[in-house]
PARO-174222 format. One record per residue: x, y, z of N, C-alpha, C in turn; residue in one letter; residue number from 1. Coordinates in steps of 0.05 Angstrom, whole numbers, plus 32768, in hexadecimal, padded with zeros to 4 digits. Layout:
N
<site n_xx="X" n_yy="Y" n_zz="Z" ca_xx="X" ca_yy="Y" ca_zz="Z" c_xx="X" c_yy="Y" c_zz="Z" type="a" seq="NUM"/>
...
This chain:
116
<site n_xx="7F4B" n_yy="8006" n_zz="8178" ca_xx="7F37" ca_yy="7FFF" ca_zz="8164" c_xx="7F3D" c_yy="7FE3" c_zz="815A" type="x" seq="1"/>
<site n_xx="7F2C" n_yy="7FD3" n_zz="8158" ca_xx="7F27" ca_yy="7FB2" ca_zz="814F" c_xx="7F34" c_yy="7FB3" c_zz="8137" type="x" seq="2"/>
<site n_xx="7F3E" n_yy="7F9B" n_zz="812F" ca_xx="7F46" ca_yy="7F93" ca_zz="810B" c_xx="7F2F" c_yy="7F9B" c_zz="80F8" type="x" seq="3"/>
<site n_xx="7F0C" n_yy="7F8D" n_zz="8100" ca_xx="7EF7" ca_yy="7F8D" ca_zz="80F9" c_xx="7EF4" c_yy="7FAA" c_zz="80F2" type="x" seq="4"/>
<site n_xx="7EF5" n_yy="7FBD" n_zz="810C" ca_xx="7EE3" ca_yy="7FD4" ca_zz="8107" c_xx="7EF6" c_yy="7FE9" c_zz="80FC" type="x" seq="5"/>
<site n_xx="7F16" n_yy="7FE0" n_zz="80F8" ca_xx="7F2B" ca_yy="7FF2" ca_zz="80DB" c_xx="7F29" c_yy="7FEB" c_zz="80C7" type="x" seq="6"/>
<site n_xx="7F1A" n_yy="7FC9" n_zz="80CA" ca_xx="7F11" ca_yy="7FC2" ca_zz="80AB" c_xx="7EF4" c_yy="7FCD" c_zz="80A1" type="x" seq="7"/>
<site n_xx="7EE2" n_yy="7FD4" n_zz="80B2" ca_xx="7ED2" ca_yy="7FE3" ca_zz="80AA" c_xx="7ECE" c_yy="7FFC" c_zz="80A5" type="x" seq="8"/>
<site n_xx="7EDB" n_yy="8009" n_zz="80B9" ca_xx="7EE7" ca_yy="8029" ca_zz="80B5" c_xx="7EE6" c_yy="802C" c_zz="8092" type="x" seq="9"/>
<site n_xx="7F00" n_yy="801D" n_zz="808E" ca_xx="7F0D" ca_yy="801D" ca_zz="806F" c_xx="7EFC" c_yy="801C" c_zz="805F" type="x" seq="10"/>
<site n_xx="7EF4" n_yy="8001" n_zz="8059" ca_xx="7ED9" ca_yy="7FFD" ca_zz="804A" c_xx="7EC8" c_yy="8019" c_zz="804E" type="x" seq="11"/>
<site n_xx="7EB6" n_yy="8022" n_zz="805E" ca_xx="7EAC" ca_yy="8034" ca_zz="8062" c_xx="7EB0" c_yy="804E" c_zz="8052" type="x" seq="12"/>
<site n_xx="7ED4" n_yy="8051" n_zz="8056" ca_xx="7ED5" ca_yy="806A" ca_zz="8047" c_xx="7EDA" c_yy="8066" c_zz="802D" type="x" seq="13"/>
<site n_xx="7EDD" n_yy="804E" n_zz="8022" ca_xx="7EDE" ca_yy="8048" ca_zz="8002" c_xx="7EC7" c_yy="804C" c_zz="7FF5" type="x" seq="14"/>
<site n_xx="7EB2" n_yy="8043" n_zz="800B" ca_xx="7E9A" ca_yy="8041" ca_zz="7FFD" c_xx="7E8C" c_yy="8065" c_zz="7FF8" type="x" seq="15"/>
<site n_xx="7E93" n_yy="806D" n_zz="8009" ca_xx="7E8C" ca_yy="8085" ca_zz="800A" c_xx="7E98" c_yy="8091" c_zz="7FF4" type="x" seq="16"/>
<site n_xx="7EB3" n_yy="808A" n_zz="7FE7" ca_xx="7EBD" ca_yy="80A3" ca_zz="7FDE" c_xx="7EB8" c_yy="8097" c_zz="7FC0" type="x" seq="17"/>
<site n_xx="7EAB" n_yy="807F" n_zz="7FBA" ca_xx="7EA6" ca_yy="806A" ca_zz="7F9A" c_xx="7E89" c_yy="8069" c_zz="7F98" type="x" seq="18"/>
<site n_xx="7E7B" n_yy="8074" n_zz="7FA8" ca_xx="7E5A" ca_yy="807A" ca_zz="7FA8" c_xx="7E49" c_yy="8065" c_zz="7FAD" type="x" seq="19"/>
<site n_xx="7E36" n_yy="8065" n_zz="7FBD" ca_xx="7E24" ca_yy="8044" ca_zz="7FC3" c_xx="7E0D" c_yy="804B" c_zz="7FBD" type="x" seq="20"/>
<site n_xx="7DF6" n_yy="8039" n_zz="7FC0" ca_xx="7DDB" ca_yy="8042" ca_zz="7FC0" c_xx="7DD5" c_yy="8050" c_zz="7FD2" type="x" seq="21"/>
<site n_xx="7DBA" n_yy="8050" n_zz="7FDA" ca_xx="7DB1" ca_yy="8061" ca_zz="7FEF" c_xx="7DB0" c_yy="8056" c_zz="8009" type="x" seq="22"/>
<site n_xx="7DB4" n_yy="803F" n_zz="800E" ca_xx="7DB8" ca_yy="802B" ca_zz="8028" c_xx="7DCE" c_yy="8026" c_zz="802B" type="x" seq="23"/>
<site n_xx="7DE0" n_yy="8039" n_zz="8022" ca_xx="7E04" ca_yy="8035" ca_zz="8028" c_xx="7E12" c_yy="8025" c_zz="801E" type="x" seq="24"/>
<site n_xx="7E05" n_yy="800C" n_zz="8014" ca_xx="7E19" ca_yy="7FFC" ca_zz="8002" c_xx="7E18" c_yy="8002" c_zz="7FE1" type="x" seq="25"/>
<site n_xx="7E2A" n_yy="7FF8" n_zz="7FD7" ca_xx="7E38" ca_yy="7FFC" ca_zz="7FC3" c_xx="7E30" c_yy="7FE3" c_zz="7FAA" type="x" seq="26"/>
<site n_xx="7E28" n_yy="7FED" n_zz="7F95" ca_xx="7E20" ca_yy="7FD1" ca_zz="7F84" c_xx="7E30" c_yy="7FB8" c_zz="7F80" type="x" seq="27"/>
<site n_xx="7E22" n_yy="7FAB" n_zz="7F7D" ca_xx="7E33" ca_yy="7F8E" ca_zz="7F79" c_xx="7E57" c_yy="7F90" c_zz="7F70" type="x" seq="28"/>
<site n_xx="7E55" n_yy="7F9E" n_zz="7F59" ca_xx="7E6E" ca_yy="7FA0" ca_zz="7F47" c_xx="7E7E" c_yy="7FB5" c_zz="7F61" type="x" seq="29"/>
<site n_xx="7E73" n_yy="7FCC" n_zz="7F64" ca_xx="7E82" ca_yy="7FDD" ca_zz="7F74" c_xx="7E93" c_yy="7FCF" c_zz="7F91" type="x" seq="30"/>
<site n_xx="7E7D" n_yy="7FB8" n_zz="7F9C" ca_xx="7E81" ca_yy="7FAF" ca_zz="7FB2" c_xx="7E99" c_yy="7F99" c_zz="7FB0" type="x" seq="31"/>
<site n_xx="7EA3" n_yy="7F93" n_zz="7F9E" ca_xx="7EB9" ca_yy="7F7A" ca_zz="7F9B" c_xx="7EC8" c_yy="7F82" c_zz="7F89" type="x" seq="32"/>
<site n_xx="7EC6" n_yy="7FA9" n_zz="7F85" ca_xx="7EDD" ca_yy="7FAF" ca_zz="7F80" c_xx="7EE6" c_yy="7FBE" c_zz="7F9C" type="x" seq="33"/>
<site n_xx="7ED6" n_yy="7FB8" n_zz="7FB7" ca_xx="7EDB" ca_yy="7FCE" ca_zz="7FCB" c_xx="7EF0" c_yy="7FB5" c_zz="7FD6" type="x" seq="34"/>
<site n_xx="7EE4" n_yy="7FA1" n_zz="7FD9" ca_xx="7EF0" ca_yy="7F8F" ca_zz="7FE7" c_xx="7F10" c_yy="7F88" c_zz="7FD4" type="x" seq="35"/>
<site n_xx="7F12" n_yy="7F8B" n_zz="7FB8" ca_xx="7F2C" ca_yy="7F7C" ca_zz="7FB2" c_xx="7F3F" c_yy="7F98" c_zz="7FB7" type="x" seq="36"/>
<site n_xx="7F38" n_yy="7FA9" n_zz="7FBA" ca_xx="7F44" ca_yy="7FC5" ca_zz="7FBC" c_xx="7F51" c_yy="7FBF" c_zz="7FD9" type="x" seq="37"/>
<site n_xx="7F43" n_yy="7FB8" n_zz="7FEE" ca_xx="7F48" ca_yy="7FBB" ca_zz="8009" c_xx="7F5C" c_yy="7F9F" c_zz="800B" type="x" seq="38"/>
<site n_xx="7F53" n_yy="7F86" n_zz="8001" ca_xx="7F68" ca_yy="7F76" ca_zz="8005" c_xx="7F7E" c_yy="7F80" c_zz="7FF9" type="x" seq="39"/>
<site n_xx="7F85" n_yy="7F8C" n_zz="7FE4" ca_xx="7FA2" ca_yy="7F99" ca_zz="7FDB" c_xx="7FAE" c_yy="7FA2" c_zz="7FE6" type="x" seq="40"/>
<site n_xx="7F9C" n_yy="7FBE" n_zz="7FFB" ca_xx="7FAD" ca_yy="7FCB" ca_zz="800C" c_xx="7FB5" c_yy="7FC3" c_zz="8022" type="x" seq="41"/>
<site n_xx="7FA2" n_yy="7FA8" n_zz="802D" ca_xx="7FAF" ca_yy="7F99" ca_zz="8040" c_xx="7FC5" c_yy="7F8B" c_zz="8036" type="x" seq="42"/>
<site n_xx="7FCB" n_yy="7F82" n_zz="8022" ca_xx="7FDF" ca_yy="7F71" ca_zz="801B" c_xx="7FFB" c_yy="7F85" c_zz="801D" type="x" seq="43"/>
<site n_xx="7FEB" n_yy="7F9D" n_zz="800D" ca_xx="8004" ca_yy="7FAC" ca_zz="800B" c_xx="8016" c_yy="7FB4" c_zz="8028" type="x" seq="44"/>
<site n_xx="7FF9" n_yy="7FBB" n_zz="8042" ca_xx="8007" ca_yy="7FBC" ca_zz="8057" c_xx="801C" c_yy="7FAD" c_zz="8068" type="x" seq="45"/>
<site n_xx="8011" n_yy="7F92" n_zz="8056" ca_xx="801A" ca_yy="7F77" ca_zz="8068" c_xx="8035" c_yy="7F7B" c_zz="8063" type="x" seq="46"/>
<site n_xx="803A" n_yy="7F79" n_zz="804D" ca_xx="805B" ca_yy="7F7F" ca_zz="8040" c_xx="806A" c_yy="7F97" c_zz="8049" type="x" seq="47"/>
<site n_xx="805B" n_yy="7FA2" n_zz="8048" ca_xx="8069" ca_yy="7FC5" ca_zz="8055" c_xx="8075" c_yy="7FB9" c_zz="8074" type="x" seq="48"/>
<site n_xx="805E" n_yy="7FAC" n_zz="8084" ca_xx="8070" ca_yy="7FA7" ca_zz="8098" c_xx="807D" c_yy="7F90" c_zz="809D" type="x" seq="49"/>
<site n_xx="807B" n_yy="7F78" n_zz="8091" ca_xx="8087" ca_yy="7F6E" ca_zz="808A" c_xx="80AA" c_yy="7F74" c_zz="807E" type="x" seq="50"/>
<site n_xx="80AD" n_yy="7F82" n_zz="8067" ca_xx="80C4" ca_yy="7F94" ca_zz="806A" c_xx="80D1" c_yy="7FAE" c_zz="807B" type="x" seq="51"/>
<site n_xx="80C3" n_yy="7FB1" n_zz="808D" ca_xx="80D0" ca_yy="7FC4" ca_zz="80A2" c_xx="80D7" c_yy="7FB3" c_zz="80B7" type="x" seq="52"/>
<site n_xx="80C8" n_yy="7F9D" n_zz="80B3" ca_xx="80DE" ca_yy="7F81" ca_zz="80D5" c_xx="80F4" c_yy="7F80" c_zz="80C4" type="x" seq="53"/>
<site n_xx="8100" n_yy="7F7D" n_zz="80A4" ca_xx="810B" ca_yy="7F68" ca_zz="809A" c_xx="8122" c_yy="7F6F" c_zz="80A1" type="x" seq="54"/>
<site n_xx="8138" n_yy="7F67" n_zz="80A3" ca_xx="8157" ca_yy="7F69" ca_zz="80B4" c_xx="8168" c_yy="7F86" c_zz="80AC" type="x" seq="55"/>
<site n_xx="8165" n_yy="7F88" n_zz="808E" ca_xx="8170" ca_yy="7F9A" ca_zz="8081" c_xx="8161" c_yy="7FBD" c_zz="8084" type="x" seq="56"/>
<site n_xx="8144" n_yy="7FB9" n_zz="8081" ca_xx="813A" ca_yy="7FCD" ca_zz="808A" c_xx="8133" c_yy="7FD7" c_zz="80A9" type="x" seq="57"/>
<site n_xx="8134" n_yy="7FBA" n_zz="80BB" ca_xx="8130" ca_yy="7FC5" ca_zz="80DB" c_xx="814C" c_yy="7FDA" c_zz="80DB" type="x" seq="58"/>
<site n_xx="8168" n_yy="7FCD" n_zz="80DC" ca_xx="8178" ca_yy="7FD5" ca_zz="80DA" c_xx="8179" c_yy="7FF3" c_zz="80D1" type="x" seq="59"/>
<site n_xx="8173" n_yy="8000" n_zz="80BF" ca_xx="8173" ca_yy="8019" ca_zz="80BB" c_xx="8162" c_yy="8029" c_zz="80D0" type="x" seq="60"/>
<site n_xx="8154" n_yy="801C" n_zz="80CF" ca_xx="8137" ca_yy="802A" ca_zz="80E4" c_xx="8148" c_yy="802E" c_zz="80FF" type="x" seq="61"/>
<site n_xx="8158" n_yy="8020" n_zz="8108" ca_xx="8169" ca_yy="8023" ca_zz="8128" c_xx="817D" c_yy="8039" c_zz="8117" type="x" seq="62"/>
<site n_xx="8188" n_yy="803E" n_zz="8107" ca_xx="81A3" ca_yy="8053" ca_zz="80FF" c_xx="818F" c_yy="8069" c_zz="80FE" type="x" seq="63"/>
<site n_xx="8174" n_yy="8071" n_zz="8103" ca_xx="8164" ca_yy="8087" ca_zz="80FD" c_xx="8162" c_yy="808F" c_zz="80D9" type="x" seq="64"/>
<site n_xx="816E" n_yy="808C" n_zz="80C9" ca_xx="8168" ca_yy="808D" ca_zz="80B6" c_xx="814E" c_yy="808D" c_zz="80A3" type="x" seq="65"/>
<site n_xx="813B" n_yy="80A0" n_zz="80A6" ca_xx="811D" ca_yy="809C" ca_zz="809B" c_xx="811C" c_yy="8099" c_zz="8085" type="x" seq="66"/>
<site n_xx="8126" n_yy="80AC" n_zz="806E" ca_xx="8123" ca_yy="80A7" ca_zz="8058" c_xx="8130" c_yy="8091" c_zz="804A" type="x" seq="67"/>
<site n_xx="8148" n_yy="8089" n_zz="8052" ca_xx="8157" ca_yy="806F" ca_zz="804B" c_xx="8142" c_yy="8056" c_zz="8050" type="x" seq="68"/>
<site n_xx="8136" n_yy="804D" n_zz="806E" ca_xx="811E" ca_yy="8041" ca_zz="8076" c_xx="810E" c_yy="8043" c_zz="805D" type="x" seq="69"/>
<site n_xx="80FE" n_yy="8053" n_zz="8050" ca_xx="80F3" ca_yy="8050" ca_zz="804C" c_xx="80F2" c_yy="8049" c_zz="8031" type="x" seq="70"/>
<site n_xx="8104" n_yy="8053" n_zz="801F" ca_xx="8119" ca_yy="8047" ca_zz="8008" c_xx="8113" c_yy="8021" c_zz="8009" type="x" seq="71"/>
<site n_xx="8122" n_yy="801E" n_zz="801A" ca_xx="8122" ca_yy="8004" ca_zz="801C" c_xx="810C" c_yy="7FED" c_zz="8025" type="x" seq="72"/>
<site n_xx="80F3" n_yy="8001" n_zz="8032" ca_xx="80E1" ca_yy="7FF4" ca_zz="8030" c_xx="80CF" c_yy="7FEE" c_zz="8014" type="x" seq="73"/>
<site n_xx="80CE" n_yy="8008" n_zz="800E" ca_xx="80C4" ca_yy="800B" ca_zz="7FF4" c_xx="80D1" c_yy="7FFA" c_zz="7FE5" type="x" seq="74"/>
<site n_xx="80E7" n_yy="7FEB" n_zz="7FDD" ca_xx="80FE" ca_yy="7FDF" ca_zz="7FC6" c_xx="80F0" c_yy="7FC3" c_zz="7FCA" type="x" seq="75"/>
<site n_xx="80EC" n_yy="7FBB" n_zz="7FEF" ca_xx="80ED" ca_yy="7F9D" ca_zz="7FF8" c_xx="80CD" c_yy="7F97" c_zz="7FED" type="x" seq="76"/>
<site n_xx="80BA" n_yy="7FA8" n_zz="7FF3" ca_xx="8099" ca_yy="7FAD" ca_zz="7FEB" c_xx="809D" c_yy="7F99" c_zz="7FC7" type="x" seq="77"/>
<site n_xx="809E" n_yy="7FAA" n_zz="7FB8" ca_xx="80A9" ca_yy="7FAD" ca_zz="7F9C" c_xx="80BD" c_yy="7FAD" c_zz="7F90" type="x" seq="78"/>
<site n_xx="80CE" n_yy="7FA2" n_zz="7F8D" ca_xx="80E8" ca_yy="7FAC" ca_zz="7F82" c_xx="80E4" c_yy="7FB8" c_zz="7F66" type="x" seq="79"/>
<site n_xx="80DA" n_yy="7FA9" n_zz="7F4F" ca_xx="80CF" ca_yy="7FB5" ca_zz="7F39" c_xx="80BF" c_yy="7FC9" c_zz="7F36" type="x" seq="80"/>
<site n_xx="80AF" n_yy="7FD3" n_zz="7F4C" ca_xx="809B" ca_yy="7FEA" ca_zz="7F51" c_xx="80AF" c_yy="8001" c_zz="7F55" type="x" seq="81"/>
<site n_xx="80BE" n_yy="7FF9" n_zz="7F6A" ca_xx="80DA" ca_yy="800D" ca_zz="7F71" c_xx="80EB" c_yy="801B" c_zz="7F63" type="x" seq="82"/>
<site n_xx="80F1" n_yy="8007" n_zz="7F4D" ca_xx="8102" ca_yy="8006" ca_zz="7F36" c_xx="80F2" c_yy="801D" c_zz="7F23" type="x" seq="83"/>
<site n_xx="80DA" n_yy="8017" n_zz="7F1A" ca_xx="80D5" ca_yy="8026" ca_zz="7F04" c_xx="80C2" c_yy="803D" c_zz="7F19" type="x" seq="84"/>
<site n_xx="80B6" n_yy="8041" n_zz="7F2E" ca_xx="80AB" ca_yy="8059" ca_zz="7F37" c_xx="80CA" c_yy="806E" c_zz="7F46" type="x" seq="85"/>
<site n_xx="80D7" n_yy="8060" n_zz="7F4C" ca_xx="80E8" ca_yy="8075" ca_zz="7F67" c_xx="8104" c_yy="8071" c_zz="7F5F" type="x" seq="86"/>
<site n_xx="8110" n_yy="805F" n_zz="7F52" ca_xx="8127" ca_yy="8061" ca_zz="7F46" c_xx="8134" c_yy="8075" c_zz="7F37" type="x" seq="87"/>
<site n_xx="8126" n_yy="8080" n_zz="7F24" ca_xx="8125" ca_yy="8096" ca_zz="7F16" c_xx="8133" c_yy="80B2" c_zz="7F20" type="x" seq="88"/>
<site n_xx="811F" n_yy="80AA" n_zz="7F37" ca_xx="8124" ca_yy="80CE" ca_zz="7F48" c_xx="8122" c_yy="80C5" c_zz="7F66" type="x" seq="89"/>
<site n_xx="8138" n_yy="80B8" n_zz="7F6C" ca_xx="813A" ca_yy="80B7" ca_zz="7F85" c_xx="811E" c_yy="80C7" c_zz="7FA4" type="x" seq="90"/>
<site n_xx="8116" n_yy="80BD" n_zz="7FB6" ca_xx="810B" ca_yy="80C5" ca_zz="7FC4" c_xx="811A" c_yy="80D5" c_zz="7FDE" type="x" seq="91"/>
<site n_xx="811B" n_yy="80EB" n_zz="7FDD" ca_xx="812B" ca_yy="80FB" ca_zz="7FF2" c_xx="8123" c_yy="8104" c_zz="8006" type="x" seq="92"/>
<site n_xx="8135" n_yy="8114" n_zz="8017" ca_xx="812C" ca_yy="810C" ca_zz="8035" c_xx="8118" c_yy="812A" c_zz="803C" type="x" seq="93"/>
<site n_xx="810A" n_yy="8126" n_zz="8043" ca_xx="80F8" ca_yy="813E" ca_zz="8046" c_xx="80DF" c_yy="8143" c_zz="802B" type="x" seq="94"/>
<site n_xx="80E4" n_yy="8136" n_zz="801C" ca_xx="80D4" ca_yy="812F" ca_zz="8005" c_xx="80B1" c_yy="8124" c_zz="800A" type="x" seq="95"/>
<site n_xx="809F" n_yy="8134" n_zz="8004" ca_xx="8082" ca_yy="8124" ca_zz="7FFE" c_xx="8083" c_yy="8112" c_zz="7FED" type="x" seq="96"/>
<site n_xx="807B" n_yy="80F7" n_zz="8000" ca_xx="807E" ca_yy="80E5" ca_zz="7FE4" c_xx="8064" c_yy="80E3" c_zz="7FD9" type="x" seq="97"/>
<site n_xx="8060" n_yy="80EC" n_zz="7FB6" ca_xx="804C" ca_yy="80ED" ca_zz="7FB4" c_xx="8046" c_yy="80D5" c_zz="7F99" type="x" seq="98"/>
<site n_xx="8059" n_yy="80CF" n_zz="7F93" ca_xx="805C" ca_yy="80AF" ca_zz="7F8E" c_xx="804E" c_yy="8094" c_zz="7F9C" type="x" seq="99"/>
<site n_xx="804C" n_yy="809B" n_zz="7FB0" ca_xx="8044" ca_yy="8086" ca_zz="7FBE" c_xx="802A" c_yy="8076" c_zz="7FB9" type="x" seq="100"/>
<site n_xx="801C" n_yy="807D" n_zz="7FAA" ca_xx="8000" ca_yy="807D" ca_zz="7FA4" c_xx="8008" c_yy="8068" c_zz="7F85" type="x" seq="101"/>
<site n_xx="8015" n_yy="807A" n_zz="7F78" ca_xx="8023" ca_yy="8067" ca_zz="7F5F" c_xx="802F" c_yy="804B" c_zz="7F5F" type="x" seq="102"/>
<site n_xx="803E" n_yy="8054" n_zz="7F81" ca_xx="8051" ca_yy="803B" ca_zz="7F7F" c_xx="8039" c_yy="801F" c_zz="7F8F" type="x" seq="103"/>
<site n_xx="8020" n_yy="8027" n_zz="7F9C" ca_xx="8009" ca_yy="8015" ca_zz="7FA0" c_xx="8000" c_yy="800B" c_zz="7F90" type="x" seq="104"/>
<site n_xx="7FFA" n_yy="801E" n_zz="7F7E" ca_xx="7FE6" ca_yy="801B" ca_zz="7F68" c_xx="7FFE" c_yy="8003" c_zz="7F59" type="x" seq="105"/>
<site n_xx="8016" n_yy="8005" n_zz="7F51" ca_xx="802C" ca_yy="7FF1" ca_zz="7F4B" c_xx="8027" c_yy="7FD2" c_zz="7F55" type="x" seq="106"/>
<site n_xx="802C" n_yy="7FDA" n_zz="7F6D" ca_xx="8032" ca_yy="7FC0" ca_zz="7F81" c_xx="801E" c_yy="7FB2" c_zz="7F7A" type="x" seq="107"/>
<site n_xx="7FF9" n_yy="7FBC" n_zz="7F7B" ca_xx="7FE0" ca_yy="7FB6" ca_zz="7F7C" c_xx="7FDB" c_yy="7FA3" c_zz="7F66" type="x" seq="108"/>
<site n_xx="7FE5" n_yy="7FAE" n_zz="7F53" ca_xx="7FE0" ca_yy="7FA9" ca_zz="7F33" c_xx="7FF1" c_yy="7F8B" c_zz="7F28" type="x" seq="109"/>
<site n_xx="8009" n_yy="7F8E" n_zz="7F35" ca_xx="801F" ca_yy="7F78" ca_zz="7F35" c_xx="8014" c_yy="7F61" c_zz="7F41" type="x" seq="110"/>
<site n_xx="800D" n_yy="7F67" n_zz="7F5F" ca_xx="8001" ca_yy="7F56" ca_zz="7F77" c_xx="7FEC" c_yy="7F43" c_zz="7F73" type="x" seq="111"/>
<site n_xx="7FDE" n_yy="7F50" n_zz="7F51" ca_xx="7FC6" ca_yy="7F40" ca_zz="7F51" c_xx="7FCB" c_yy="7F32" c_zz="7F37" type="x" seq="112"/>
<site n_xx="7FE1" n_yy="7F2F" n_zz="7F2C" ca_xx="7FE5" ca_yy="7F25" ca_zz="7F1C" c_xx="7FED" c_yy="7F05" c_zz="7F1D" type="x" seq="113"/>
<site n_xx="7FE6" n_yy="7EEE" n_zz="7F1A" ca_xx="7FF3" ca_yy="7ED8" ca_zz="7F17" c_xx="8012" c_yy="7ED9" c_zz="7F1C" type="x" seq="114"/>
<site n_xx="8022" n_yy="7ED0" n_zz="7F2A" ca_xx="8042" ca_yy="7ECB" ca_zz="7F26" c_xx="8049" c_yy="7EB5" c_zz="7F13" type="x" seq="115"/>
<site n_xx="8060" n_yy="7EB5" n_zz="7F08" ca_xx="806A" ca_yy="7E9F" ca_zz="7EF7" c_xx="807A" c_yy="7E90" c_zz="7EFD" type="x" seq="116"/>
């Protein structure tokens, strides 16, 4: 499947699930919240794999270690997201992470903020 037609897939099912008119698109306001929504989670992806090349986390990924992997992707993503969503209560091995949504919604929120 194309870049194009997983970027439309996506879109597609946002729109679907945030309500559009009757010609399938989505009002003005809805529509450029569909789009800043989808660049986030691209961004967020970019980093995700971006930290799974990075030296420290390939590395675990060859020792088999999943949950450690993924610890440390999560930390490299966010570190402050990490800190206050998963620090707390460690993420364990066989565990649903059902954090994960929180720790997006984190990253998302941070991501679009100005840096200083």
């Amino acid at each position: 499947m194309s870049y194009d037609m997983r970027e439309r897939t996506f879109e597609q099912s946002l729109t679907h699930r945030r309500g559009c008119n009757r010609r399938g698109a989505p009002p003005g306001e809805a529509r450029a919240r569909l789009s800043s929504t989808f660049s986030k989670e691209l961004l967020f992806r970019e980093f995700e794999q971006a930290c799974e090349q990075s030296g420290a986390c390939r590395m675990l990924q060859q020792q088999g270690n999943s949950i450690t992997k993924v610890r440390c992707i999560r930390e490299c993503v966010s570190p402050s997201c990490y800190q206050e969503i998963y620090l707390p209560d460690q993420l364990e091995e066989g565990e649903i992470d059902v954090r994960l949504n929180s720790f997006k919604g984190c990253f998302m929120q941070r991501s679009g903020r100005p840096r200083k």
